[in-house]
py3Dmol code that shows the C-alpha trace and the ligand (Angstrom):
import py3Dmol

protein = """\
ATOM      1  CA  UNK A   1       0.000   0.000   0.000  1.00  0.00           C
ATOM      2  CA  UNK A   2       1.062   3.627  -1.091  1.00  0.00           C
ATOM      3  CA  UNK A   3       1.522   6.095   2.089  1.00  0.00           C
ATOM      4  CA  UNK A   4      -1.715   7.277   2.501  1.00  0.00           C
ATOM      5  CA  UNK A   5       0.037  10.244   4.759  1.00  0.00           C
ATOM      6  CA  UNK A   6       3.616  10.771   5.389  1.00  0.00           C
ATOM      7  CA  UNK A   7       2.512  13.392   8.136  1.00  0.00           C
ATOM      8  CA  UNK A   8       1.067  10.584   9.799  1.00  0.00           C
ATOM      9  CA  UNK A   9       3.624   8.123   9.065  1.00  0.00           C
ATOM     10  CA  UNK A  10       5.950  10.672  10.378  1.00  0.00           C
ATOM     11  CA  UNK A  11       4.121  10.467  14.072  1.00  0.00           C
ATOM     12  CA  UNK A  12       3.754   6.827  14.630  1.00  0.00           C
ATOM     13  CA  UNK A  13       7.163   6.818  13.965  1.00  0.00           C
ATOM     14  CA  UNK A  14       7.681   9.424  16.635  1.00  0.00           C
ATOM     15  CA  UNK A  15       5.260   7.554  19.054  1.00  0.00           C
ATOM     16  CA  UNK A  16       6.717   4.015  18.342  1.00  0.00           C
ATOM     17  CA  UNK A  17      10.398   5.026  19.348  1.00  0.00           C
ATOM     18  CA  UNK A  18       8.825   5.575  23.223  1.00  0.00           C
ATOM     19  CA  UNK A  19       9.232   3.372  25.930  1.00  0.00           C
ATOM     20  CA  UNK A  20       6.312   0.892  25.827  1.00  0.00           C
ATOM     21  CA  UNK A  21       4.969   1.502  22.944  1.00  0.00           C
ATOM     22  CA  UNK A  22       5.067  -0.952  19.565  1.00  0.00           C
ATOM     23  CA  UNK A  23       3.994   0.211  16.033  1.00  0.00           C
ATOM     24  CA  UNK A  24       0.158  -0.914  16.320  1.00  0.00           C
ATOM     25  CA  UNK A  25       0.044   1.284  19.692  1.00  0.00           C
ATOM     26  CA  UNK A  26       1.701   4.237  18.296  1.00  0.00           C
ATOM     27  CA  UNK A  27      -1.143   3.917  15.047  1.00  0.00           C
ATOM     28  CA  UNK A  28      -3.388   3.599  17.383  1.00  0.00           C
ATOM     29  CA  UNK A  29      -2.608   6.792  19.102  1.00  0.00           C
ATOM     30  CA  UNK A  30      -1.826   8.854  16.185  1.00  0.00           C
ATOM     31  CA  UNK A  31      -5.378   8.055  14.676  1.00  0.00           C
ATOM     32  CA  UNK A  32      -7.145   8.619  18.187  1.00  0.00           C
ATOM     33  CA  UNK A  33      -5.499  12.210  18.104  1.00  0.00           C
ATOM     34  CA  UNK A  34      -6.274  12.860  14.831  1.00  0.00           C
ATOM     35  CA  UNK A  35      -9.459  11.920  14.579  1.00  0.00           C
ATOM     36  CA  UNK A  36     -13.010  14.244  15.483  1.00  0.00           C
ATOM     37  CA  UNK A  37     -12.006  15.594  18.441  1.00  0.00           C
ATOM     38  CA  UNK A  38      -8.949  17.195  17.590  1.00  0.00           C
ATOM     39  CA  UNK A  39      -8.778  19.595  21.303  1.00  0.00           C
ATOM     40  CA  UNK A  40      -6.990  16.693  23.328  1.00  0.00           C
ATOM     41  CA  UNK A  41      -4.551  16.505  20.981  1.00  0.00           C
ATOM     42  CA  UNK A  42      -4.093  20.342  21.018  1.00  0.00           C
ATOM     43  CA  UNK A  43      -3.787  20.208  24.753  1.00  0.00           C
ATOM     44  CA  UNK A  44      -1.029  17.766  24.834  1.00  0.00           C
ATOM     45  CA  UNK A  45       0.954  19.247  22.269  1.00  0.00           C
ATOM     46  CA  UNK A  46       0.993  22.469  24.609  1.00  0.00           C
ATOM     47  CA  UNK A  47       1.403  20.433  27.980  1.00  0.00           C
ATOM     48  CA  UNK A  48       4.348  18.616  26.209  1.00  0.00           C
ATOM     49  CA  UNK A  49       5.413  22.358  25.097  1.00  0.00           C
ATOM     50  CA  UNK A  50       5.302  23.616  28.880  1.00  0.00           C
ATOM     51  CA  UNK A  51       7.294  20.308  30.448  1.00  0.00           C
ATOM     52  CA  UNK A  52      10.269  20.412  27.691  1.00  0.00           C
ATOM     53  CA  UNK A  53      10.510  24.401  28.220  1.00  0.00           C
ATOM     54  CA  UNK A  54       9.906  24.160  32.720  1.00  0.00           C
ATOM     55  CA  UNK A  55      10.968  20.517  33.571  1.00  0.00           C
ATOM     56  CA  UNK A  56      14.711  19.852  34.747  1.00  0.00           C
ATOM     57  CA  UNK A  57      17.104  18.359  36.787  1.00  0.00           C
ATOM     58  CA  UNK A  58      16.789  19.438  40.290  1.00  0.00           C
ATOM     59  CA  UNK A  59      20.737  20.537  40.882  1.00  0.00           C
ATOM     60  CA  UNK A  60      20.662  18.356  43.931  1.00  0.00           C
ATOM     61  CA  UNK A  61      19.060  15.201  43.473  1.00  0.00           C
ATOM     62  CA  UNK A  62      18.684  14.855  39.674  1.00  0.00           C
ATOM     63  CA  UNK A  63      15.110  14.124  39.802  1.00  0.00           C
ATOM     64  CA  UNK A  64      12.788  16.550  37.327  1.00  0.00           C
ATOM     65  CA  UNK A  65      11.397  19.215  38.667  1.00  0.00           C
ATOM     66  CA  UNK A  66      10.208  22.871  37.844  1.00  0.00           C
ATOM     67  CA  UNK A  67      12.292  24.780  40.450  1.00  0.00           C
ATOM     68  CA  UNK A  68      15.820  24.608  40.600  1.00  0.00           C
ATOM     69  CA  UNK A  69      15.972  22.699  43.446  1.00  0.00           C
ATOM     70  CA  UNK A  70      12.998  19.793  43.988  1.00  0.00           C
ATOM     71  CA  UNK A  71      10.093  20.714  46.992  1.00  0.00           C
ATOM     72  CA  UNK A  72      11.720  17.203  48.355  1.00  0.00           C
ATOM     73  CA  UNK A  73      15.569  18.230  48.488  1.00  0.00           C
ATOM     74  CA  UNK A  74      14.024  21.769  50.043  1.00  0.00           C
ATOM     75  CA  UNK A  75      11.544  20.286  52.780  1.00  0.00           C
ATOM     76  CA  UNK A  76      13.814  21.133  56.084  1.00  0.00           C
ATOM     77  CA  UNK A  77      11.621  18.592  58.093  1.00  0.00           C
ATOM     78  CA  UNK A  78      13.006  15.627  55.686  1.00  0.00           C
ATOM     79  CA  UNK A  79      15.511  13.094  57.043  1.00  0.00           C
ATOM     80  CA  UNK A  80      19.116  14.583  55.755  1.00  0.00           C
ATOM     81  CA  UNK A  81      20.959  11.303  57.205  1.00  0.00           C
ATOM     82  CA  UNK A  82      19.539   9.223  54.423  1.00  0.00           C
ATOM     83  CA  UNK A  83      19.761   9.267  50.886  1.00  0.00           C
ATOM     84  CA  UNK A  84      17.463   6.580  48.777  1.00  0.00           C
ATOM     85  CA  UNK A  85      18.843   5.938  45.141  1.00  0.00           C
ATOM     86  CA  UNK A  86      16.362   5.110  42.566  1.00  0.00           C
ATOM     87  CA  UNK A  87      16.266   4.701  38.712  1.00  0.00           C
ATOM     88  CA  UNK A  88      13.478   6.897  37.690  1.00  0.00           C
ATOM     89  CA  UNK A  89      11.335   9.602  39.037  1.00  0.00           C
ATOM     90  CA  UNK A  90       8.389   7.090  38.697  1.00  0.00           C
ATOM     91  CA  UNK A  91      10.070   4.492  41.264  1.00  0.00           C
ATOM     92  CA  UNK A  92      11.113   8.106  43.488  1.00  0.00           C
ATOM     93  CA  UNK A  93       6.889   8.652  43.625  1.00  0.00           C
ATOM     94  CA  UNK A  94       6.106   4.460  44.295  1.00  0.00           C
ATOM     95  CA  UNK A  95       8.240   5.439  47.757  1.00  0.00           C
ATOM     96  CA  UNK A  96       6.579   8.339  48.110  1.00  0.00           C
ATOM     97  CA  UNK A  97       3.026   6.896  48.154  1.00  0.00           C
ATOM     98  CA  UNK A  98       3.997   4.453  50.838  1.00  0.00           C
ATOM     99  CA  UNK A  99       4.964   7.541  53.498  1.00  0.00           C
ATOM    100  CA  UNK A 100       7.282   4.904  55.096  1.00  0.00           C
ATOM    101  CA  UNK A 101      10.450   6.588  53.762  1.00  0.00           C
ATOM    102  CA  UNK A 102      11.093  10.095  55.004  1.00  0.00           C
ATOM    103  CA  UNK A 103      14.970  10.609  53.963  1.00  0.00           C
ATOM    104  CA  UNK A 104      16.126  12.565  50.618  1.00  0.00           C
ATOM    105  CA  UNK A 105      16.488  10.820  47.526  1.00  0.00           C
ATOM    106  CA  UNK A 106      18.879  10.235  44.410  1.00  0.00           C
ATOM    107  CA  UNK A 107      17.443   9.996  40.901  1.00  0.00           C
ATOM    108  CA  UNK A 108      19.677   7.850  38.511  1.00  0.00           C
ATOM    109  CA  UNK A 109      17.408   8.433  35.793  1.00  0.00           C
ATOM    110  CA  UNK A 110      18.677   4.880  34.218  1.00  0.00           C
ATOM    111  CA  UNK A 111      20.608   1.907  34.998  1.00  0.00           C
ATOM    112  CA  UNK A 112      24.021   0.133  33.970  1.00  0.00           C
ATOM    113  CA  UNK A 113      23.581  -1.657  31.049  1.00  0.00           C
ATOM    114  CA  UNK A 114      25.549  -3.879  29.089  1.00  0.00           C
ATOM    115  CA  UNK A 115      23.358  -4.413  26.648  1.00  0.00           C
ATOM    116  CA  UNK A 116      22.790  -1.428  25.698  1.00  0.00           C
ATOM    117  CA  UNK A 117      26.057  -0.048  26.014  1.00  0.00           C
ATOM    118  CA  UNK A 118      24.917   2.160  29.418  1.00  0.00           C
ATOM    119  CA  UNK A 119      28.275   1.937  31.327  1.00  0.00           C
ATOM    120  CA  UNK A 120      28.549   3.442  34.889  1.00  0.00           C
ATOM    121  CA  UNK A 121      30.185   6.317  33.566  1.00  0.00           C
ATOM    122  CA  UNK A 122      26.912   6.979  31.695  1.00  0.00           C
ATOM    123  CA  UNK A 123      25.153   7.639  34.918  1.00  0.00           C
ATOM    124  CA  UNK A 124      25.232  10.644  36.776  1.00  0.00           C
ATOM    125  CA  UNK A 125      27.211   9.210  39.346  1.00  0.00           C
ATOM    126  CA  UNK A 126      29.337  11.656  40.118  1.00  0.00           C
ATOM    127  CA  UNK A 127      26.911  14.382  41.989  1.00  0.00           C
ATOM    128  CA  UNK A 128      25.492  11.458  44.272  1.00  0.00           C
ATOM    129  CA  UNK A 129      29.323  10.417  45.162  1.00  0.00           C
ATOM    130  CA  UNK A 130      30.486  14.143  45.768  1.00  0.00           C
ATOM    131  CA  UNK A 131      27.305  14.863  48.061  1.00  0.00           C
ATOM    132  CA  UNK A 132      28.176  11.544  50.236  1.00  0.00           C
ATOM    133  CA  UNK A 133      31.923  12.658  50.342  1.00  0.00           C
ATOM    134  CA  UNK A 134      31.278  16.272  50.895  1.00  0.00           C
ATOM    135  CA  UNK A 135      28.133  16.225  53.371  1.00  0.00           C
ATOM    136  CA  UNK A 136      28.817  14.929  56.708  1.00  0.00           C
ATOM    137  CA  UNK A 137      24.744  14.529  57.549  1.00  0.00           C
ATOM    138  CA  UNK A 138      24.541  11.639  55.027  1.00  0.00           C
ATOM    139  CA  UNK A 139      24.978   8.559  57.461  1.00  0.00           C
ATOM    140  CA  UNK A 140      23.050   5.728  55.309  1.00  0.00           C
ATOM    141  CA  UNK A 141      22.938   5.317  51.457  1.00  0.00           C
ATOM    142  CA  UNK A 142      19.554   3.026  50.609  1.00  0.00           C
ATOM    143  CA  UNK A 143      19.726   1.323  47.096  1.00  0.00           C
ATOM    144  CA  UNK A 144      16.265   1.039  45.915  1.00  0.00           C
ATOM    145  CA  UNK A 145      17.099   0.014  41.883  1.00  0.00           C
ATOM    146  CA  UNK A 146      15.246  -3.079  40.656  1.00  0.00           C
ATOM    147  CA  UNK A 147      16.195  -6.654  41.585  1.00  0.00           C
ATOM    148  CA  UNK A 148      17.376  -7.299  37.971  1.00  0.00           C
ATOM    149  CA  UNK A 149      20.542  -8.123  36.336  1.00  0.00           C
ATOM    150  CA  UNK A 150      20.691  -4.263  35.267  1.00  0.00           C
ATOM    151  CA  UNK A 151      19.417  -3.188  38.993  1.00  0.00           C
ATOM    152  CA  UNK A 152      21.914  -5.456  40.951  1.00  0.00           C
ATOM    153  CA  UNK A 153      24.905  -4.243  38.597  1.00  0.00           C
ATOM    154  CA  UNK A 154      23.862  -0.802  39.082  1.00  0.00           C
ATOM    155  CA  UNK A 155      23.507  -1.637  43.126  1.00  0.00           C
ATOM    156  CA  UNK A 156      27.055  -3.399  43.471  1.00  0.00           C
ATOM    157  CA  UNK A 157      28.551  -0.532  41.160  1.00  0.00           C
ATOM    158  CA  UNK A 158      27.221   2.480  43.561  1.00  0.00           C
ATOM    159  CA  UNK A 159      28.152   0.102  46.742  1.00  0.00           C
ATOM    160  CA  UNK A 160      31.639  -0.456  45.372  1.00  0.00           C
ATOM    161  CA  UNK A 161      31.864   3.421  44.594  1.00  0.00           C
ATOM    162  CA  UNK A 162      30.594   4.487  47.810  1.00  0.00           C
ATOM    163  CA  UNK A 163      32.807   1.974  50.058  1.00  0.00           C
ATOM    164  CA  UNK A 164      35.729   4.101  48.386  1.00  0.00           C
ATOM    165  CA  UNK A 165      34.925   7.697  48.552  1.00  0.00           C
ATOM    166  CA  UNK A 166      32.698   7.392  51.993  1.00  0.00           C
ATOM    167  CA  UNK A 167      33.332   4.416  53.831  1.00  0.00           C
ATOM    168  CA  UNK A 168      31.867   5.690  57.293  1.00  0.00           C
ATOM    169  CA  UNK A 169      28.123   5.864  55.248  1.00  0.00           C
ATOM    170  CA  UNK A 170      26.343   2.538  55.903  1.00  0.00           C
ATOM    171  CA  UNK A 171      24.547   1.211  52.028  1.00  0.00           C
ATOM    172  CA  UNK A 172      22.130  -0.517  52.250  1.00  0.00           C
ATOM    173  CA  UNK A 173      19.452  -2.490  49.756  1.00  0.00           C
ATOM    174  CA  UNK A 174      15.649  -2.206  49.524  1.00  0.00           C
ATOM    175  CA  UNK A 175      15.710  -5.889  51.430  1.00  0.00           C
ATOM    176  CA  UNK A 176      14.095  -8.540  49.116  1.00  0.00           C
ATOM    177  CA  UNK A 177      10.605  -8.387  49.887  1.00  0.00           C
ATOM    178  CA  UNK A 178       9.631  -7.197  46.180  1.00  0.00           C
ATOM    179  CA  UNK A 179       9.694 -10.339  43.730  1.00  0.00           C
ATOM    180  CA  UNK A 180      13.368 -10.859  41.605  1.00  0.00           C
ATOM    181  CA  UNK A 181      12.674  -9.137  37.707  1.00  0.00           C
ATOM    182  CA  UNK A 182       9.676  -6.826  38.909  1.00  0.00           C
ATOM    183  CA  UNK A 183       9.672  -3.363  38.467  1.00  0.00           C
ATOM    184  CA  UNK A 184       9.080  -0.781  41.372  1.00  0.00           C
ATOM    185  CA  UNK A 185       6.370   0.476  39.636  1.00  0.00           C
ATOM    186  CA  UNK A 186       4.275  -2.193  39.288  1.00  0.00           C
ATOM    187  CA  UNK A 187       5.011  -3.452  43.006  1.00  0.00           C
ATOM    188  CA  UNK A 188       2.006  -2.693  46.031  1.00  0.00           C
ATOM    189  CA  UNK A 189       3.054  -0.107  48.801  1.00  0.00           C
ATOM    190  CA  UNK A 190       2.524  -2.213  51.614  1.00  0.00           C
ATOM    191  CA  UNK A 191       5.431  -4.819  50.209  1.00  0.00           C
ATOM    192  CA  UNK A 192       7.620  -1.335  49.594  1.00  0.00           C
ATOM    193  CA  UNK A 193       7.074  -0.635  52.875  1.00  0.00           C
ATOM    194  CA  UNK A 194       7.606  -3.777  54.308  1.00  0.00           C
ATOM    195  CA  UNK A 195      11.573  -3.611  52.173  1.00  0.00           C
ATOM    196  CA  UNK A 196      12.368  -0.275  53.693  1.00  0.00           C
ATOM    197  CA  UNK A 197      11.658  -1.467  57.172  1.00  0.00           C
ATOM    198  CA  UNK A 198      13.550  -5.108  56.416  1.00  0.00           C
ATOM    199  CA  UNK A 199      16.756  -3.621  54.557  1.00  0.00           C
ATOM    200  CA  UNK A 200      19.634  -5.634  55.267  1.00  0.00           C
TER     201      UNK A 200
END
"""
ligand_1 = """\
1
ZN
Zn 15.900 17.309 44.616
"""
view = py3Dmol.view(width=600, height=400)
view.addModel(protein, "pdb")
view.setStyle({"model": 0}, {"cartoon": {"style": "trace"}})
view.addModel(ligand_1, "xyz")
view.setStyle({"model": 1}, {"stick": {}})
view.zoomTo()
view.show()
């Protein structure tokens, strides 16, 4: 079949090329938004406008944010004696929403990866490292990436890295009470906060 319409070609193709989403989802999408009701597509092309110009890295934690530095890194009444590392934003809010965890946080945003050629180096590494060397409140570092082969090379990477530069900060790792392969994400809160209370 002849393209029909390479604008539309051109944004399944678009679509297809995020996270989650194979080429008979991204049609899918692409003909939802363009078909009659055209204003939800409208209003996502200008919340997706907003977020790329407002959204970035908050300077201390890494995690995205609107303000310089995150509401989470700024709340005084937060725990400054821990620090929990996680992959993604989206893991950061799981811990959140089980209110067992009331330390500061580290946002990887990714993990080591062999595969796909994601060395440690790729990581932003280096701020987490600096603030355990250089601030003395940091007393425990708790390693909350996913119990897969990615998540436990990224774990034993940051506990190697940390035993060097700060070896008076106890690491820890969100004890094994979520299920080996499964994503934070998808996991309950009560079996979150069952693995911050357990951590070995
Ligand atoms: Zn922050």
């Amino acid at each position: 079949m002849p393209s029909l319409s390479p604008s539309l070609d051109e944004l399944v193709d678009a679509l297809k090329r995020l996270p989650g989403l194979g080429p008979r989802s991204a049609s899918r999408i692409a003909e939802h938004l363009l078909s009659e009701d055209r204003t939800r597509a409208v209003k996502l092309l200008a919340s997706l406008e907003r977020a790329v110009k407002t959204v970035k890295h908050c300077e201390l934690c890494n995690t995205l944010t609107d303000e310089a530095v995150c509401p989470i890194c700024a709340d005084q009444t937060r725990d400054r004696t821990k620090i929990c590392v996680v992959e993604s934003p989206a893991d950061q809010r799981v811990i959140e929403e089980t209110m067992a965890y009331r330390g500061l946080y580290y946002v990887l945003m990714g993990l080591v990866s062999p595969v796909k050629g994601i060395g440690a180096e790729e990581l932003h590494l280096t701020k987490l490292l600096e603030r355990v060397k250089n601030d003395a409140a940091v007393r425990e570092v708790l390693i909350a990436t996913p119990f897969t082969p990615e998540g436990d090379a990224t774990a034993h990477f940051i506990a190697k890295a940390m035993a060097s530069v700060a070896p008076a900060v106890r690491v820890t790792r969100l004890a094994r009470g979520i299920p080996a392969g499964v994503e934070l994400e998808y996991t309950d809160a009560n079996t979150i906060a069952g693995a911050i209370f357990g951590r070995k």
